[in-house]
BANUDREN-798903 format. One record per residue (C-alpha): y, x, z; residue in three letters. Coordinates in steps of 0.2 Angstrom, whole numbers, plus 5000, padded with zeros to 4 digits. Last residue first. Layout:
// residues N
YXZAla
...
END
This chain:
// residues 77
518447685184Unk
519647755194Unk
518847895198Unk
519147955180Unk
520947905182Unk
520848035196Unk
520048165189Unk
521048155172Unk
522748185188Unk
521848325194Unk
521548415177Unk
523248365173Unk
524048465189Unk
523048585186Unk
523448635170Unk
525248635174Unk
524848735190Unk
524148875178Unk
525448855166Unk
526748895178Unk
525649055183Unk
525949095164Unk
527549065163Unk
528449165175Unk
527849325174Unk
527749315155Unk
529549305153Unk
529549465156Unk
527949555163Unk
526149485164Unk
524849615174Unk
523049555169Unk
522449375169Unk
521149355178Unk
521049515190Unk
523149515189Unk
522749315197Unk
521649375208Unk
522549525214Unk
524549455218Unk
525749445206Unk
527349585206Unk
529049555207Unk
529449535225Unk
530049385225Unk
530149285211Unk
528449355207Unk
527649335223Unk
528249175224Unk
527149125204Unk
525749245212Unk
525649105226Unk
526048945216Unk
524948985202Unk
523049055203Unk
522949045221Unk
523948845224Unk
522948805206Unk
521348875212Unk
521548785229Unk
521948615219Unk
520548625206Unk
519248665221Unk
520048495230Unk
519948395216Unk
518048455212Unk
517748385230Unk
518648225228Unk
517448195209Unk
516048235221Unk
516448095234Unk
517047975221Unk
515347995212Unk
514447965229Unk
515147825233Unk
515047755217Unk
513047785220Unk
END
């Protein structure tokens, strides 16, 4: 059973991370390099400009980066 919970508790890990690499690190290099976000994230979150470029897919990771880190204190326990 524990093994199980761990299992499933990786696995929503791993969905979390992709969505934060898609959802923040890519459309955050796009950004700094060519000035634009790719489609999932403009889908999402529509077309940011400013300051707004920057920060919102830096949230995105932020959030993902505690959502993964609860997981694992949860599958901890």
């Amino acid at each position: 059973m524990a093994q199980e919970r761990t299992r499933a508790l990786d696995g929503v890990q791993g969905v979390v991370g992709f969505a934060g690499v898609m959802l923040g690190l890519i459309p955050l290099g796009g950004w700094i390099i060519a000035g634009t976000h790719n489609g999932p994230f403009r889908w999402l979150f529509g077309e940011q400009t400013g300051p707004m470029g920057y920060v919102a897919p830096l949230l995105v990771i932020a959030v993902a980066i505690v959502v993964i880190g609860a997981l694992e204190k949860v599958k901890r326990r």
